[in-house]
BALOBA-1460 file (C-alpha; in Angstrom, 3 decimals):
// residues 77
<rec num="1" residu="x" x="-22.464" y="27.232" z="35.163"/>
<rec num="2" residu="x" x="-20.612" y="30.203" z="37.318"/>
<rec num="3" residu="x" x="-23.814" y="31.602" z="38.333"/>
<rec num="4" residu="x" x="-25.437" y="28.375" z="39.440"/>
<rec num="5" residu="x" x="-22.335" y="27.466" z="41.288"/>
<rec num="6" residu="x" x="-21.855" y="30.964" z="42.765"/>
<rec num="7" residu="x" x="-25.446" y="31.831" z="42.893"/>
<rec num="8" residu="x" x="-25.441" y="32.563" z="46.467"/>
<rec num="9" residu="x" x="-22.447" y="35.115" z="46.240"/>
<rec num="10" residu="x" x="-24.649" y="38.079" z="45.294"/>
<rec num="11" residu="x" x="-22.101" y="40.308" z="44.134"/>
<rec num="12" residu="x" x="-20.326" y="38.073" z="41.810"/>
<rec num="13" residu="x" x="-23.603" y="36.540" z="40.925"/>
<rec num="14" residu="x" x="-24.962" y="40.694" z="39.746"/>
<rec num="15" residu="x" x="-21.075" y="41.284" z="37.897"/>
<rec num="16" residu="x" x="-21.736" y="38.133" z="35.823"/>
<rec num="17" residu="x" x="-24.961" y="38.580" z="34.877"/>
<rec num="18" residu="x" x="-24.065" y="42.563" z="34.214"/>
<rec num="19" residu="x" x="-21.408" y="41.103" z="32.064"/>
<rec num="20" residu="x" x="-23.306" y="37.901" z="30.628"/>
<rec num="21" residu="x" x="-26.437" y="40.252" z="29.443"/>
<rec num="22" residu="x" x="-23.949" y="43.271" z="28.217"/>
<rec num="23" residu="x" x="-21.905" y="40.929" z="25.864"/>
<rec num="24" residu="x" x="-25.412" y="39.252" z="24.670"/>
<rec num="25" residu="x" x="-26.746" y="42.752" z="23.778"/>
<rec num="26" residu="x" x="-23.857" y="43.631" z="21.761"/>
<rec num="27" residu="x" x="-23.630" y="40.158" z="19.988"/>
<rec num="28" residu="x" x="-27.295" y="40.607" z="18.907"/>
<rec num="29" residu="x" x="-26.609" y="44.353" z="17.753"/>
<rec num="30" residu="x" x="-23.353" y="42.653" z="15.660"/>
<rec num="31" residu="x" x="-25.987" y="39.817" z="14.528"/>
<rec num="32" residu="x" x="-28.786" y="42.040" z="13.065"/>
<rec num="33" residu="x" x="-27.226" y="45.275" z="12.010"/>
<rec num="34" residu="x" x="-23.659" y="43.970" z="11.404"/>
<rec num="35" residu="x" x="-22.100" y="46.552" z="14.265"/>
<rec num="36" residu="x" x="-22.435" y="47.413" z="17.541"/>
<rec num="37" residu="x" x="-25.133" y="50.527" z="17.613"/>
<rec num="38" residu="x" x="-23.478" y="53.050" z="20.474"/>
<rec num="39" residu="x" x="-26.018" y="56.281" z="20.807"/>
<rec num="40" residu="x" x="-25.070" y="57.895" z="23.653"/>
<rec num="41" residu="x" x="-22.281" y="60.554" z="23.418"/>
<rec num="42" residu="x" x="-20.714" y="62.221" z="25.920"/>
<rec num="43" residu="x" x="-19.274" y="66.074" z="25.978"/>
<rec num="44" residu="x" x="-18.509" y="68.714" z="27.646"/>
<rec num="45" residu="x" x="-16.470" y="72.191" z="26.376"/>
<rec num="46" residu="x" x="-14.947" y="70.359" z="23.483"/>
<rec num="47" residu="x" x="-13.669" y="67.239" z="24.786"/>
<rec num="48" residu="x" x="-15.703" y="63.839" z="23.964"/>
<rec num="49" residu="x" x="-15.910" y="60.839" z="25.619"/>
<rec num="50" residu="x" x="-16.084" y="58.124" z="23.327"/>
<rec num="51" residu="x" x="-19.804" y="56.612" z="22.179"/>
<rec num="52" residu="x" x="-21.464" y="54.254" z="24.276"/>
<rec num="53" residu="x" x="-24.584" y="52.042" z="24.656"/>
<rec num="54" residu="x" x="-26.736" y="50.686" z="27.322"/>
<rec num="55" residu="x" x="-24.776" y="47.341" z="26.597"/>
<rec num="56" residu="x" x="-21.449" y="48.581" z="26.948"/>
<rec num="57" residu="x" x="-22.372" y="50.485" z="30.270"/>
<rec num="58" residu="x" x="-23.341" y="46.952" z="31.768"/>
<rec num="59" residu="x" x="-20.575" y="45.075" z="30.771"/>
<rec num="60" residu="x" x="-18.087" y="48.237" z="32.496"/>
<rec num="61" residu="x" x="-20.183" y="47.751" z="35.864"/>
<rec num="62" residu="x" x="-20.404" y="44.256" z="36.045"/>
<rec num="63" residu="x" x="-16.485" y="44.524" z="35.417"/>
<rec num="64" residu="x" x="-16.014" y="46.814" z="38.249"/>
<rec num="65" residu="x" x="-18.448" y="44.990" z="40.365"/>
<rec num="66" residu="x" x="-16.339" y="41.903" z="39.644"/>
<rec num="67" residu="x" x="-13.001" y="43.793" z="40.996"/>
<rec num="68" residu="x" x="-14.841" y="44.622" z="44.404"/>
<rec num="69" residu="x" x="-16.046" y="41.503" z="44.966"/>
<rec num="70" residu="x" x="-12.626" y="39.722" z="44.732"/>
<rec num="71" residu="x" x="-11.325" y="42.313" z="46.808"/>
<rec num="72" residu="x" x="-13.432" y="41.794" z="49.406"/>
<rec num="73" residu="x" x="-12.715" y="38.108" z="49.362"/>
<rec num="74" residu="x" x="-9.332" y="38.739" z="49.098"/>
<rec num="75" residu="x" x="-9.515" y="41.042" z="52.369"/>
<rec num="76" residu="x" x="-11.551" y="38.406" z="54.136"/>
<rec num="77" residu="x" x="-8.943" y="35.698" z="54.160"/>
């Protein structure tokens, strides 16, 4: 409904579906193996990021992406 409403705002239109498709991945991962499968790990000289997946990563742009765009609009008006 947000995206065909907001379609023509690219920005928000890219954080949504960033955010829409992330969350989808994970619920299928939750659906079929009964957790969220992370595989990519992070380190450097003994510290570790926490695990990640492709899903996750989405989710944290569209997020971000989300932030600029309302600051934008924000600075606009």
């Amino acid at each position: 409904w947000m995206l065909r409403r907001h379609g023509h705002q690219q920005l928000f239109a890219w954080a949504l579906t960033l955010i829409l498709g992330g969350a989808l991945g994970n619920v299928i991962d939750r659906a079929i193996h009964g957790y969220v499968v992370d595989f990519i790990q992070v380190h450097a000289g003994g510290w570790y990021f926490p695990a990640f997946n492709v899903a996750d990563s989405a989710i944290t742009i569209g997020a971000i992406l989300l932030i600029l765009d309302e600051l934008r609009r924000v600075r606009r008006t």
